[in-house]
mmCIF file of the C-alpha atoms, coordinates in Angstrom:
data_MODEL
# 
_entry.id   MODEL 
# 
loop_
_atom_site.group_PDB 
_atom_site.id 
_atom_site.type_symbol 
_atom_site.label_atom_id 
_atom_site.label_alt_id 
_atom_site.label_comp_id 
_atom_site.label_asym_id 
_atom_site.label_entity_id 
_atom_site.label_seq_id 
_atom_site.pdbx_PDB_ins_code 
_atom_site.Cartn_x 
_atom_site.Cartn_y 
_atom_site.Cartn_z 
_atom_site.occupancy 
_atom_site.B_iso_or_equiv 
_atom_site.pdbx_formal_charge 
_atom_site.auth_seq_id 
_atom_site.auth_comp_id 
_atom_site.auth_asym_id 
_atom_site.auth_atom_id 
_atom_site.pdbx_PDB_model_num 
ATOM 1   C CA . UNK A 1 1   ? -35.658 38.141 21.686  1.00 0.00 ? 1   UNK A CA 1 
ATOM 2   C CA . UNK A 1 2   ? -33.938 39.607 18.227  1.00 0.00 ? 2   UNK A CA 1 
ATOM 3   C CA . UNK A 1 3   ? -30.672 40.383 20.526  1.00 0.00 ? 3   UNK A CA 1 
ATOM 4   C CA . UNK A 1 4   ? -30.037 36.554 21.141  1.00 0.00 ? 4   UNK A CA 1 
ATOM 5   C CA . UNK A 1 5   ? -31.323 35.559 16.913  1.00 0.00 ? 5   UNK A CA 1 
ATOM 6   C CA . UNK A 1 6   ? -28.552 38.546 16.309  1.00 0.00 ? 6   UNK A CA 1 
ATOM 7   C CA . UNK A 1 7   ? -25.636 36.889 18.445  1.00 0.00 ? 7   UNK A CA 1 
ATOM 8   C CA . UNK A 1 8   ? -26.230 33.467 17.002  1.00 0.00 ? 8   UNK A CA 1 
ATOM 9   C CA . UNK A 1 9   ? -25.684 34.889 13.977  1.00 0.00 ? 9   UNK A CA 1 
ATOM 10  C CA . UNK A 1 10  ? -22.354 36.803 15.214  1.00 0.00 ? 10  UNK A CA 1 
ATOM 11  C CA . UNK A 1 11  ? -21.135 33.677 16.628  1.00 0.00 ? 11  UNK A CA 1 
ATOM 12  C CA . UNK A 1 12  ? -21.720 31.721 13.539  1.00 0.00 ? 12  UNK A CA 1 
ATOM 13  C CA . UNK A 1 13  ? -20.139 34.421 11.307  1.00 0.00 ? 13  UNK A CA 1 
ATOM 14  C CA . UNK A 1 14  ? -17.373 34.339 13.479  1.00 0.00 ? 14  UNK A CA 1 
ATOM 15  C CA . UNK A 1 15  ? -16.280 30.743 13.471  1.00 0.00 ? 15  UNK A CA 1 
ATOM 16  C CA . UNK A 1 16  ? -16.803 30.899 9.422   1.00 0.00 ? 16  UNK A CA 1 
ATOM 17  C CA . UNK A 1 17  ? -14.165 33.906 9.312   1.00 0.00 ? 17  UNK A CA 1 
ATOM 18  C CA . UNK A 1 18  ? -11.521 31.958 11.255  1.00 0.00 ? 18  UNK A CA 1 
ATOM 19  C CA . UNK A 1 19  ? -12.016 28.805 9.619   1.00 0.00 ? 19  UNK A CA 1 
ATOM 20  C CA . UNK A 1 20  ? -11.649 30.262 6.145   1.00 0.00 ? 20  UNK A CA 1 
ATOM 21  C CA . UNK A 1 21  ? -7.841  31.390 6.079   1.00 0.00 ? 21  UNK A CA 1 
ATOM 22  C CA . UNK A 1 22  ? -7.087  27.923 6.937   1.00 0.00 ? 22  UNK A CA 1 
ATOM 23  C CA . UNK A 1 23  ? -8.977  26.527 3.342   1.00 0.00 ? 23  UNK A CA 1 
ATOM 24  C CA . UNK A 1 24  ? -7.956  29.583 1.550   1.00 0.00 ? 24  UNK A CA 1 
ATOM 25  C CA . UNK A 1 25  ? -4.060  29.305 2.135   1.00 0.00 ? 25  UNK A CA 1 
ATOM 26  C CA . UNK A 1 26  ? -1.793  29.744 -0.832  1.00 0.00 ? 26  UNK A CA 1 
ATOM 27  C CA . UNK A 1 27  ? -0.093  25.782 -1.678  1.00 0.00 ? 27  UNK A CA 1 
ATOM 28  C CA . UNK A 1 28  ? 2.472   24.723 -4.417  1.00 0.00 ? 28  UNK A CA 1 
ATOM 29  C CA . UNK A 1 29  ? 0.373   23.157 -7.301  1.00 0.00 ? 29  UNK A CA 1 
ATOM 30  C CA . UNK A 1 30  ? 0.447   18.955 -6.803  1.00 0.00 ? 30  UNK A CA 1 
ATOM 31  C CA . UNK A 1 31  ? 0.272   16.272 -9.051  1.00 0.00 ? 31  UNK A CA 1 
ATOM 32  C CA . UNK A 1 32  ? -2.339  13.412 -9.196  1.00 0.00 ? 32  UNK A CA 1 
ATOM 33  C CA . UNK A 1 33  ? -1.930  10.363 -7.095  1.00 0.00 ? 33  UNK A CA 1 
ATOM 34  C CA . UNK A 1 34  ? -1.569  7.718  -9.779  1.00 0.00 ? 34  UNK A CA 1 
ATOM 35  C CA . UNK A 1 35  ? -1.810  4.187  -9.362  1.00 0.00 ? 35  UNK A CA 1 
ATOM 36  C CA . UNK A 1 36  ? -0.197  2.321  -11.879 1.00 0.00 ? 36  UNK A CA 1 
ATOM 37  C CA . UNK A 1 37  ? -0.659  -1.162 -13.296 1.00 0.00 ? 37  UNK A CA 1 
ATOM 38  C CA . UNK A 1 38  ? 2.475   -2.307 -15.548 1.00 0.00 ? 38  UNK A CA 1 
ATOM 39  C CA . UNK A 1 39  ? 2.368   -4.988 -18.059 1.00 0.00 ? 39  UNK A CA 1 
ATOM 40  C CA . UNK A 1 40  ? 3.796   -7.660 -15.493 1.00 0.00 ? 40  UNK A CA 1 
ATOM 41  C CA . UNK A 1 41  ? 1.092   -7.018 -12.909 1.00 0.00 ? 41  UNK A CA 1 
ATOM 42  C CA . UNK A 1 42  ? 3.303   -5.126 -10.652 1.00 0.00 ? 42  UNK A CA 1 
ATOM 43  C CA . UNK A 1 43  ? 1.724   -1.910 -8.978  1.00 0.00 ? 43  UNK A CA 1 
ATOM 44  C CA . UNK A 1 44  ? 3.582   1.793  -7.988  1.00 0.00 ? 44  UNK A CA 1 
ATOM 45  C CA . UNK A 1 45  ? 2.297   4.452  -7.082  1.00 0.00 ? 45  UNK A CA 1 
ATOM 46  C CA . UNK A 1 46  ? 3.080   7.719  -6.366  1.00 0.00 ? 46  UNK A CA 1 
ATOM 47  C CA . UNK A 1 47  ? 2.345   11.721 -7.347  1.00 0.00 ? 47  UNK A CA 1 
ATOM 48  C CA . UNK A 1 48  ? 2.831   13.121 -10.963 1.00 0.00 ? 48  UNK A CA 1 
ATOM 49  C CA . UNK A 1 49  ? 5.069   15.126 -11.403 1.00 0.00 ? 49  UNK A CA 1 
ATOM 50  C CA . UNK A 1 50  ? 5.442   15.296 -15.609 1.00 0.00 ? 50  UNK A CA 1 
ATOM 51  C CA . UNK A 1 51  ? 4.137   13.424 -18.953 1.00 0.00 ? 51  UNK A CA 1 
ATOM 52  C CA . UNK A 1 52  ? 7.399   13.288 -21.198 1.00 0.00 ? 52  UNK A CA 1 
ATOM 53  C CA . UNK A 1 53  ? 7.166   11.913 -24.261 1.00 0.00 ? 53  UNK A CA 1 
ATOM 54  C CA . UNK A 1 54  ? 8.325   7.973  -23.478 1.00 0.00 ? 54  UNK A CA 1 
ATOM 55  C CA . UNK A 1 55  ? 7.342   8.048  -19.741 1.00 0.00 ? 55  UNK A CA 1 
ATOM 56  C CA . UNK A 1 56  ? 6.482   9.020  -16.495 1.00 0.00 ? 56  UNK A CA 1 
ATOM 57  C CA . UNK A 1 57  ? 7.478   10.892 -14.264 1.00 0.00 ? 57  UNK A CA 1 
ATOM 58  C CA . UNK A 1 58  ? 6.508   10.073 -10.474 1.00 0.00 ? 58  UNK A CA 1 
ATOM 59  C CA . UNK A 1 59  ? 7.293   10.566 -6.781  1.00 0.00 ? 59  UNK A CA 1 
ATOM 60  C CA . UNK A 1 60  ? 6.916   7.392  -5.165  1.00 0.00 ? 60  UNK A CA 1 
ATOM 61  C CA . UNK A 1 61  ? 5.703   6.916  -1.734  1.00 0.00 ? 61  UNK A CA 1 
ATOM 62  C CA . UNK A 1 62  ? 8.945   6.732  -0.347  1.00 0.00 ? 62  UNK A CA 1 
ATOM 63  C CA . UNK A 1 63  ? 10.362  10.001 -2.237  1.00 0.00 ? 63  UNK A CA 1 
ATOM 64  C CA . UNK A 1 64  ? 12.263  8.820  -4.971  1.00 0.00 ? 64  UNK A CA 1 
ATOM 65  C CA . UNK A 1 65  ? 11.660  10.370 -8.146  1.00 0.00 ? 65  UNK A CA 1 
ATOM 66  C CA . UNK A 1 66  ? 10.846  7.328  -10.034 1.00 0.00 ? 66  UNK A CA 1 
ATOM 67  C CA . UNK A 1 67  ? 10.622  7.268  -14.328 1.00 0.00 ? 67  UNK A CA 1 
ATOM 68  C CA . UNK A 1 68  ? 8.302   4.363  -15.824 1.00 0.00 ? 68  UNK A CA 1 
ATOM 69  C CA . UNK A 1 69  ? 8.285   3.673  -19.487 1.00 0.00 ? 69  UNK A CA 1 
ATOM 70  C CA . UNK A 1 70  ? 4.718   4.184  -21.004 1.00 0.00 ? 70  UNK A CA 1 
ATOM 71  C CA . UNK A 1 71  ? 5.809   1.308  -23.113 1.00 0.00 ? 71  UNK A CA 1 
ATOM 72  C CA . UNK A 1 72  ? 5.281   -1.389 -20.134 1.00 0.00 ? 72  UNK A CA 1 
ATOM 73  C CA . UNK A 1 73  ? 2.282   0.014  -18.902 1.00 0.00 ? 73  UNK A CA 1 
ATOM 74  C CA . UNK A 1 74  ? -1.376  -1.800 -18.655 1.00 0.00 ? 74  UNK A CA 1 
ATOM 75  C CA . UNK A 1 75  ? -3.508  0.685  -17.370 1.00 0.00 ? 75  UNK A CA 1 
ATOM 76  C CA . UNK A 1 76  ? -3.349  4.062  -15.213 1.00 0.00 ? 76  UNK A CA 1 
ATOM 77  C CA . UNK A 1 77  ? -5.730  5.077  -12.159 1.00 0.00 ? 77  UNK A CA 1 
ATOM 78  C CA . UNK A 1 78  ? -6.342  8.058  -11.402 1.00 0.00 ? 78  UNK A CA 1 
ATOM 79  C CA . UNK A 1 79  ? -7.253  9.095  -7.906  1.00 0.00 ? 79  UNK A CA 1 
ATOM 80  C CA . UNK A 1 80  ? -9.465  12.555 -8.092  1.00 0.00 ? 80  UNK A CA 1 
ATOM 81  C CA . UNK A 1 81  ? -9.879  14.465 -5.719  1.00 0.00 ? 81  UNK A CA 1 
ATOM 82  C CA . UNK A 1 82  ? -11.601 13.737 -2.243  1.00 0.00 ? 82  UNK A CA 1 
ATOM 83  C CA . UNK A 1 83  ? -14.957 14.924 -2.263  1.00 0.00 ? 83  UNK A CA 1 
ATOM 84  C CA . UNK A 1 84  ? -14.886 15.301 2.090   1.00 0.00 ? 84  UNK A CA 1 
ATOM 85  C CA . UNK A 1 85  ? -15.615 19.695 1.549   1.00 0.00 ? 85  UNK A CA 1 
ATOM 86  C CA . UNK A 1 86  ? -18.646 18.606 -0.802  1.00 0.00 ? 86  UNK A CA 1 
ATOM 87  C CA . UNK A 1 87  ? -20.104 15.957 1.236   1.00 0.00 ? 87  UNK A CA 1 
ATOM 88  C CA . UNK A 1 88  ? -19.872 18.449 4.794   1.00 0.00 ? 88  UNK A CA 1 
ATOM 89  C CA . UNK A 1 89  ? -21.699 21.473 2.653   1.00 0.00 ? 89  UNK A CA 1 
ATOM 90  C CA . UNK A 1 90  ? -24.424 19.044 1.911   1.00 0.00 ? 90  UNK A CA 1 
ATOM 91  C CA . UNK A 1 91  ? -24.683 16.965 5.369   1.00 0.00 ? 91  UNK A CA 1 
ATOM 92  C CA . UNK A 1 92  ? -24.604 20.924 6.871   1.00 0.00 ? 92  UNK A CA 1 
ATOM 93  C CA . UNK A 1 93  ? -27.211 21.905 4.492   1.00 0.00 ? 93  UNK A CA 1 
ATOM 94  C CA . UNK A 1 94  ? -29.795 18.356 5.291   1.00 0.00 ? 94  UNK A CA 1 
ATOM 95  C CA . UNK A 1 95  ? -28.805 19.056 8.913   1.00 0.00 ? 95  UNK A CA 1 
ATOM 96  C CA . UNK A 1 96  ? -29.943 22.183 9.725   1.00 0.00 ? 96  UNK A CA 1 
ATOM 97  C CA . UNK A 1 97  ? -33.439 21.918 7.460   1.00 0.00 ? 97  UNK A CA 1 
ATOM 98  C CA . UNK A 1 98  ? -33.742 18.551 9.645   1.00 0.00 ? 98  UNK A CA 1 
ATOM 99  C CA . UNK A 1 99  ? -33.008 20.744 12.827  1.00 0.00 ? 99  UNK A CA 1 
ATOM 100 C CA . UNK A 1 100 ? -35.166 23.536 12.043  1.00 0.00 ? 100 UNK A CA 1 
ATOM 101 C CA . UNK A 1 101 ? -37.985 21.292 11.417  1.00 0.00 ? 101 UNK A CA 1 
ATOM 102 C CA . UNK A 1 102 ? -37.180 19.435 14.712  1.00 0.00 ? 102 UNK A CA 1 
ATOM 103 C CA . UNK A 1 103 ? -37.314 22.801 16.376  1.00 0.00 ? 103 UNK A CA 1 
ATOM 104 C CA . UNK A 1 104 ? -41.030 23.522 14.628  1.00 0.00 ? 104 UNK A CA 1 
ATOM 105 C CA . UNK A 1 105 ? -42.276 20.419 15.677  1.00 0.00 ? 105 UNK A CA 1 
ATOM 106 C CA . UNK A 1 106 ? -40.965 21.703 19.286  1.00 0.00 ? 106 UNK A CA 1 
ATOM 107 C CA . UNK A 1 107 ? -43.565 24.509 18.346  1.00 0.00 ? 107 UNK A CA 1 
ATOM 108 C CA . UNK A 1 108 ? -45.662 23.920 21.521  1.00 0.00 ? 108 UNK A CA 1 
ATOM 109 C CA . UNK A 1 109 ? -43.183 24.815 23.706  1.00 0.00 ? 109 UNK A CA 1 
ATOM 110 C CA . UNK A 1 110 ? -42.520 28.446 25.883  1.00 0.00 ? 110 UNK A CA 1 
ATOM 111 C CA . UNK A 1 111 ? -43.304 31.008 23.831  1.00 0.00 ? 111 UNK A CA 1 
ATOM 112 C CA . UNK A 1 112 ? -39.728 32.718 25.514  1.00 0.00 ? 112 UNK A CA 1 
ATOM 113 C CA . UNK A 1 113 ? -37.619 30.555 23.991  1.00 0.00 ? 113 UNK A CA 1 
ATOM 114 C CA . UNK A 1 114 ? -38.572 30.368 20.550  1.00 0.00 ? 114 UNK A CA 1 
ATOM 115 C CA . UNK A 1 115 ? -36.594 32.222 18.863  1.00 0.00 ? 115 UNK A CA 1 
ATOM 116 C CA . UNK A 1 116 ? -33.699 30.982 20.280  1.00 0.00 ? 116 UNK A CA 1 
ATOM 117 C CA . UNK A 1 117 ? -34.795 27.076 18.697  1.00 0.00 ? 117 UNK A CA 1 
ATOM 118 C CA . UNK A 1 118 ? -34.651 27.853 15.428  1.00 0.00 ? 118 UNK A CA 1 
ATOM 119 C CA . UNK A 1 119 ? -31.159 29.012 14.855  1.00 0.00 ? 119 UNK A CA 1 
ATOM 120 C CA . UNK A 1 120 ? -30.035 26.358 17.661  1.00 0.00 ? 120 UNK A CA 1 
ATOM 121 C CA . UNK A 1 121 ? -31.433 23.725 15.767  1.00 0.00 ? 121 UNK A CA 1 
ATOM 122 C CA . UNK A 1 122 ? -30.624 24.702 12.649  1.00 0.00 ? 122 UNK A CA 1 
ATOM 123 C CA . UNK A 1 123 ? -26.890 24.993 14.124  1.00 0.00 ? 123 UNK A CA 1 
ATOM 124 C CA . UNK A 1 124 ? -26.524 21.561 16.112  1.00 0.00 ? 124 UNK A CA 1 
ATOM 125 C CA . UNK A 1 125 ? -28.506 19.982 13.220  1.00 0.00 ? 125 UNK A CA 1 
ATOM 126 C CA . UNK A 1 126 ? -26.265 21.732 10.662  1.00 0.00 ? 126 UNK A CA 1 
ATOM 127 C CA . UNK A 1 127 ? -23.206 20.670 12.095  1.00 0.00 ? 127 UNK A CA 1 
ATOM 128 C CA . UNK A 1 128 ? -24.149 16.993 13.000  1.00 0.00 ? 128 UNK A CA 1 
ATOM 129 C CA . UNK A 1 129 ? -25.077 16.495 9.403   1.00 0.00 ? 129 UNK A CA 1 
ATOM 130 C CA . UNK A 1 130 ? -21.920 18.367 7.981   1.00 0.00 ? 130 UNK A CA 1 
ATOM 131 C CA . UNK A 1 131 ? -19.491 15.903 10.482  1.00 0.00 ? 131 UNK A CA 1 
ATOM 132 C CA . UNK A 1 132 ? -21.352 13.047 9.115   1.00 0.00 ? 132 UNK A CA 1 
ATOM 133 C CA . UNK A 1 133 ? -21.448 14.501 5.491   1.00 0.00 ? 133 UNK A CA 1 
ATOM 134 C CA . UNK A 1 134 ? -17.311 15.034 5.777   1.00 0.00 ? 134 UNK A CA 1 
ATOM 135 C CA . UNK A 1 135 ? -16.943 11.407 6.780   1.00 0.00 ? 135 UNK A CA 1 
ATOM 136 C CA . UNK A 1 136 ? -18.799 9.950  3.894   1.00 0.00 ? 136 UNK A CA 1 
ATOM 137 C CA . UNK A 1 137 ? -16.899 12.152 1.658   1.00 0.00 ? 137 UNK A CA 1 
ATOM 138 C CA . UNK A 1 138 ? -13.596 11.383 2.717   1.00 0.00 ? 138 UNK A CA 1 
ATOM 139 C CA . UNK A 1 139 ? -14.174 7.910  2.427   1.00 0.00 ? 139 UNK A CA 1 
ATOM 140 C CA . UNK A 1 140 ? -15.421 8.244  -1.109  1.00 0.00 ? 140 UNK A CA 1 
ATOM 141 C CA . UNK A 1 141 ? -12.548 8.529  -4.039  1.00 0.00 ? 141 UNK A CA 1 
ATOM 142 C CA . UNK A 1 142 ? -13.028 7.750  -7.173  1.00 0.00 ? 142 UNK A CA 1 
ATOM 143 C CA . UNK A 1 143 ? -10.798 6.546  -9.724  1.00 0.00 ? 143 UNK A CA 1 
ATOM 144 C CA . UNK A 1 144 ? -10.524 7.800  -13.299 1.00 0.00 ? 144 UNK A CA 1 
ATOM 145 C CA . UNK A 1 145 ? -8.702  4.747  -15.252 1.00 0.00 ? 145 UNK A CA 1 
ATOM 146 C CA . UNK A 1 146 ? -6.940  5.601  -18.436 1.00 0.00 ? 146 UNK A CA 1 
ATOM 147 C CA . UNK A 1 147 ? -6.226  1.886  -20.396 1.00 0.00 ? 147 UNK A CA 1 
ATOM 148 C CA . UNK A 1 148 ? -3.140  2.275  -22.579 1.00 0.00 ? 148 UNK A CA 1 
ATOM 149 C CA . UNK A 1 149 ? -2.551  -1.789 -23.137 1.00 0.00 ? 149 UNK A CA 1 
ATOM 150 C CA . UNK A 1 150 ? -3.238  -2.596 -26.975 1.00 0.00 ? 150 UNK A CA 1 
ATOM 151 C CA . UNK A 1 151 ? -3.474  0.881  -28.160 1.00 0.00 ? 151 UNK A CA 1 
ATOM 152 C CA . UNK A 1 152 ? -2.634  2.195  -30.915 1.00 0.00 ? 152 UNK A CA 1 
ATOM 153 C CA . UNK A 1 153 ? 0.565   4.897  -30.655 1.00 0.00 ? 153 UNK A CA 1 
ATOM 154 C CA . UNK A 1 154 ? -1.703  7.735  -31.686 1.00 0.00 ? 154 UNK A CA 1 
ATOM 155 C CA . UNK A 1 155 ? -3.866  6.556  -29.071 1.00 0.00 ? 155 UNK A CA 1 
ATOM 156 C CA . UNK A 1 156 ? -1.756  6.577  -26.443 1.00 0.00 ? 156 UNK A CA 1 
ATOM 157 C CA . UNK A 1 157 ? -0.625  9.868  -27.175 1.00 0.00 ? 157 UNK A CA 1 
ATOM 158 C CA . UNK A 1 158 ? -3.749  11.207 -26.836 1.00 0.00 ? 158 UNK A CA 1 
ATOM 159 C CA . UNK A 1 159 ? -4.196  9.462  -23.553 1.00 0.00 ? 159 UNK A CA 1 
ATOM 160 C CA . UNK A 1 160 ? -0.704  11.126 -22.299 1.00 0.00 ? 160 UNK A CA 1 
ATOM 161 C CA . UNK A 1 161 ? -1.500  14.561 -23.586 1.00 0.00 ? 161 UNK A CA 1 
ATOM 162 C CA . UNK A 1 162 ? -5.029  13.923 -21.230 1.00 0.00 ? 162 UNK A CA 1 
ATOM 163 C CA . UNK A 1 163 ? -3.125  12.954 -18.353 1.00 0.00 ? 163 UNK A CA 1 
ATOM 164 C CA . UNK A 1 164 ? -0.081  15.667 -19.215 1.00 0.00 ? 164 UNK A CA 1 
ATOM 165 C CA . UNK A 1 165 ? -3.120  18.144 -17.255 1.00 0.00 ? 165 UNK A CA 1 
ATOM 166 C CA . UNK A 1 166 ? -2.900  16.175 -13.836 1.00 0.00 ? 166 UNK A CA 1 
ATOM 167 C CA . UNK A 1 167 ? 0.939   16.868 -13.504 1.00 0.00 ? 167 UNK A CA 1 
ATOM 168 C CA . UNK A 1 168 ? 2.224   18.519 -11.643 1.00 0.00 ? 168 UNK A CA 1 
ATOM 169 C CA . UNK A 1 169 ? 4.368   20.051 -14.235 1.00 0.00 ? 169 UNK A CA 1 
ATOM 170 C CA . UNK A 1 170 ? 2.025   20.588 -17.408 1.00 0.00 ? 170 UNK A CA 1 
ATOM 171 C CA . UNK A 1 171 ? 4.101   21.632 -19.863 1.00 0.00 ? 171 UNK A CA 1 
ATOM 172 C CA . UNK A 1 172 ? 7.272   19.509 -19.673 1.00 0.00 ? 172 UNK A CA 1 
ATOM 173 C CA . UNK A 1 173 ? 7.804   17.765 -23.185 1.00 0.00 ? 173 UNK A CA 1 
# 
């Protein structure tokens, strides 16, 4: 009865310790995606790389290092970060309360195989609910938008110095 709760538990440590080098692995730093609106309507974007004091610096999506005058620009997007790792902690967490209750109401059942339910259900419900919670948060990004058209210059250097911490490069001036 405990020996089965106990290798549940093993297994489940387990998988957590060989999924966590994976999330844990040492990257080079990246810039934010940008989207960027310029004056004439026309849309680029691409990765930060550095704020210098006239323009941009970006790497399109083909690869090109690509410089835009702040001058000509409307308005600049943003794209933070996906929130997939937040939404599968909390679909994980609503899963496996919803499969733990599923296995009380399953209460009446052998007396056996009872303790055997609970971590089941909290594991199948916990990992239903985290696949469904990564989903949702992979499909949600947000966009912060930073307007620079009909600003003043003091303004918009304030706006640059903001965005200067989204580069990939910080402290290029």
């Amino acid at each position: 009865m405990k020996k089965t709760a106990y290798k549940v538990t093993a297994i489940c440590i387990a998988l957590l310790l060989l999924s966590l080098p994976a999330v844990l692995s040492a990257r080079e730093r990246r810039g934010a995606n940008l989207v960027i609106t310029l004056k004439d309507g026309q849309q680029i974007e691409g990765e930060l790389i550095s704020v210098k004091t006239g323009s941009l610096l970006l790497l399109n999506l083909a690869g090109k290092d690509e410089s835009i005058d702040v001058a000509g620009i409307r308005e600049i997007k943003v794209a933070k970060k996906s929130r997939a790792l937040n939404g599968a902690a909390y679909g994980f967490l609503a899963g496996a309360v919803g499969g733990i209750a599923f296995a009380a109401a399953l209460r009446g059942a052998d007396e056996d195989i009872l303790p055997i339910i609970y971590p089941l259900g909290a594991v199948a419900g916990g990992t239903a609910g985290g696949l469904i919670g990564l989903g949702i948060g992979a499909l949600v990004r947000k966009y912060k938008t930073i307007q620079l058209e009909g600003k003043s210059e003091s303004d918009r250097a304030i706006a640059l110095d903001r965005l200067r911490r989204y580069a990939r490069i910080r402290d290029y001036k």
